[in-house]
N, C-alpha and C positions, 0 to 999 in steps of 0.2 A: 329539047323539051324542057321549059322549064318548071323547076320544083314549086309545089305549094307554100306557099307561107305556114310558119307552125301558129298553131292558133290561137289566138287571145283571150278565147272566154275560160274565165277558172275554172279549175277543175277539185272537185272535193274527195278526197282519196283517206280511206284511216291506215292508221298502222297499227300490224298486231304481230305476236311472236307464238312460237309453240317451240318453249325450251329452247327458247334464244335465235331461233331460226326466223327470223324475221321478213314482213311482206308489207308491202304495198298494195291496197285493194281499190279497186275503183268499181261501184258500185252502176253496172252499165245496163241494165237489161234491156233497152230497148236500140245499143250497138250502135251509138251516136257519137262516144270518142275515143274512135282507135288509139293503141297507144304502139306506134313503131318501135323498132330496135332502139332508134337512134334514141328518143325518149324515153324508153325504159332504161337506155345504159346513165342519162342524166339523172334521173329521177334516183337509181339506188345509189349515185357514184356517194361516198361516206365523207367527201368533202366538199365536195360543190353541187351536192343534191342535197336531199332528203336522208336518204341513204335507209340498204335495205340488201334482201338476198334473192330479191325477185320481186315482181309488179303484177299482181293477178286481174283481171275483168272480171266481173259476177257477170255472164248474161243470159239470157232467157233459153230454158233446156230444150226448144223448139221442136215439142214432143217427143223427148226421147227421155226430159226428166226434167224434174222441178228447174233445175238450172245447167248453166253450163261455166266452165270453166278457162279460162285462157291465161297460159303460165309466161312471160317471160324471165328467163334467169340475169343476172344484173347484168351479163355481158350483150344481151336485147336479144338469145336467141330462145326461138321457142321450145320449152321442156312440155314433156309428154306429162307429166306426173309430179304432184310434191303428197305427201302424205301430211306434213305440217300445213302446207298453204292451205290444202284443201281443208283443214279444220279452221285457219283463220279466216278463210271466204266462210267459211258456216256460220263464223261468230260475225262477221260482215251482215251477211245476207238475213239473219235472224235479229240485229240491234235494226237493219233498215227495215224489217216488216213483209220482206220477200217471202218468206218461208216460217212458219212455227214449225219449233220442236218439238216431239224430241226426234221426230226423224223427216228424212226428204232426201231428195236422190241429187247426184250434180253426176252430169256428164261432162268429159275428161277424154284429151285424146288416147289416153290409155283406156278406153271404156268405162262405164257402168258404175259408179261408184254411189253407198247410203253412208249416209250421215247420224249417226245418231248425236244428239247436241244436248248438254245439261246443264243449263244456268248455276253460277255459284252464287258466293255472296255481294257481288257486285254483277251492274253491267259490264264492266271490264273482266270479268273472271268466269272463266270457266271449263268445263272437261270436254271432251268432243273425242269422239273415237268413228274409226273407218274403215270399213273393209278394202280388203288392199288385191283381189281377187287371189292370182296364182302367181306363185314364184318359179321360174322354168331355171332349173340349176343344170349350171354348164357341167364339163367334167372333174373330177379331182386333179390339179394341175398338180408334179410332181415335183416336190423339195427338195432342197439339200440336207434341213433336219426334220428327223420326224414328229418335233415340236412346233412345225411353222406348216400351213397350211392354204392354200388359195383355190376359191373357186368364182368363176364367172355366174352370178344368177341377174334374171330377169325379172323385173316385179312392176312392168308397163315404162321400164326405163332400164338403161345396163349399168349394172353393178361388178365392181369385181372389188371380192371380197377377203383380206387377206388376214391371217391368225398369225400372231408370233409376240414379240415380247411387248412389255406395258407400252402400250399407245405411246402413255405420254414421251420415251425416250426417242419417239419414232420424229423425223423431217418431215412431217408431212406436206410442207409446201415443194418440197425439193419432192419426193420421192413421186405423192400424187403428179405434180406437173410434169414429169417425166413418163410417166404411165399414160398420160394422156396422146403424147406423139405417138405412140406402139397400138393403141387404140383406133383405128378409122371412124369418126365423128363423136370422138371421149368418150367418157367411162367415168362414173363416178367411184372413189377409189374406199371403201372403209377398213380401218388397219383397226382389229381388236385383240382383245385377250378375256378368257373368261375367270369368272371367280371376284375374289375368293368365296363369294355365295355362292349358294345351288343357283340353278337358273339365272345366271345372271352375266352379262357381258359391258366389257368397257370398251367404249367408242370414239374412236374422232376420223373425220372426213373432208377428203379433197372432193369439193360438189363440182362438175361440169358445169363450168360457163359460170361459174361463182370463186371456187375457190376453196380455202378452210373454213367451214362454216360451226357455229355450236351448236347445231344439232342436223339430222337429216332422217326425216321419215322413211320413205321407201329406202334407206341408207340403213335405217334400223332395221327392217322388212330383212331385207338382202341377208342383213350381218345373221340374224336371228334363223331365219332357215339354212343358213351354209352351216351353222354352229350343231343345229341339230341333226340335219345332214352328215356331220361328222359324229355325234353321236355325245354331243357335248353338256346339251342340253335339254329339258322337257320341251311342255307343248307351251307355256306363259313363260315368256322371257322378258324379265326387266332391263331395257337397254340402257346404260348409263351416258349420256350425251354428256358433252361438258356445259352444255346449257339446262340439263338437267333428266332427270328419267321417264324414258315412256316406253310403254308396255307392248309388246305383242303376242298376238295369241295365235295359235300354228295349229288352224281347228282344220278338219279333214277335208283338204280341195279349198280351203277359203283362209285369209289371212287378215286380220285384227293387228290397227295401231289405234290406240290411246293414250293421251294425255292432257298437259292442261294447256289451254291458250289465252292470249289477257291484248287485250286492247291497249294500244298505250296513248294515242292521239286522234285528232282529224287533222289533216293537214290539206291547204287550201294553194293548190300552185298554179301558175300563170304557165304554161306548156313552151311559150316563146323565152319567158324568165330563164326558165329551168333550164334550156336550150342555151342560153346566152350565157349562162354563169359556167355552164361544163366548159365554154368554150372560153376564157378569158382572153 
């Protein structure tokens, strides 16, 4: 059977960040250019792509909501959930005319997701917060010190969440990618510590199918109810990313990320180009 040729007509895709967590969006509603694995892994590779922590679709919510979402992670495979993407397809789908703010719904293979969206002082800038549904927390796994802490939660994606001393001293390439073999289809890994504020935790993340990334929403979700969970924290936790800080709110049955998101380009790629150059 032979393969398709990759196709030649441009494609217009923008780039946007939420605290450094970066995407790719291609503005598709009427589901006219798939974007495969194999594209996706060229389009973020960060030297012979564009480069990026994932390639979203905007496309049409085919009555179940204003729009729908389709995630792949740079590695081409498909995630259930980004809690930053989904605010960058909002600022996507709102500069393209698809949707006015300040709210509207995207469907998500992790379910049901609103948007609320708040323009700032530019078209490039803005706040965007999202209800993140439920967080299903695994058991208290048991430690060696009663300083360090790990628990498994679910928040439309697996999380396993681990407490012990300043992030920053932690391997996270070493230790996440290791976590990921003991895992059956990965796990996304956040190592934090809380303080020295009330409410407040420090963050960095091995993301599935990505890597160390600077920031990770449902990564903040996960970190922010295992912390309260253990009794660490209130219901508004400021998560410290190293890409910068976003909020979530741990309101009864229902879960709040907020932060800022900024456009940074349009970028205009030929899909065979992009194809040819990953592969020198």
């Amino acid at each position: 059977m032979s393969v398709p040729p990759p196709d030649d007509r441009p494609m217009i895709l923008s780039k946007h960040h939420g605290a450094g967590n970066d995407f790719l969006v291609l503005v598709d509603r009427k589901d006219a250019r798939p974007i495969d694995a194999a594209l996706a892994r060229a389009l973020c590779d960060r030297r012979f792509g564009v480069g990026a922590d994932g390639v979203i679709r905007v496309l049409g919510g085919g009555g179940r909501a204003d729009l729908a979402m389709e995630l792949r992670n740079a590695d081409g495979g498909i995630a259930e959930m980004s809690g930053n993407g989904i605010r960058c397809l909002a600022q996507a789908a709102v500069l393209a005319g698809l949707v006015v703010p300040p709210t509207f719904s995207v469907w998500t293979l992790a379910g049901l997701r609103t948007v609320e969206y708040r323009p700032g002082w530019s078209d490039s800038a803005a706040e965007a917060s999202v209800d993140m549904g439920r967080a299903t927390l695994g058991p208290d796994q048991p430690q060696q010190f009663a300083e360090r802490k790990a628990r498994r939660v679910d928040v439309g994606n697996p999380h396993l969440v681990l407490l012990g001393p300043d992030p920053a001293e932690v391997d996270v390439a070493e230790v996440g990618s290791r976590l990921q073999e003991v895992h059956p289809g990965g796990v996304n890994v956040e190592f934090i510590s809380v303080g020295p504020e009330p409410d407040a935790i420090t963050l960095r993340v091995w993301e599935r199918g990505v890597g160390e990334t600077r920031a990770c929403g449902t990564g903040s979700v996960a970190a922010a109810a295992a912390a309260a969970s253990w009794g660490l924290v209130g219901e508004t936790v400021d998560v410290r990313n190293p890409g910068g800080t976003l909020r979530v709110e741990l309101g009864p049955g229902q879960l709040r990320l907020s932060g800022p998101v900024r456009k940074v380009a349009d970028v205009r790629v030929v899909p065979r180009s992009v194809l040819d150059a990953a592969h020198p």
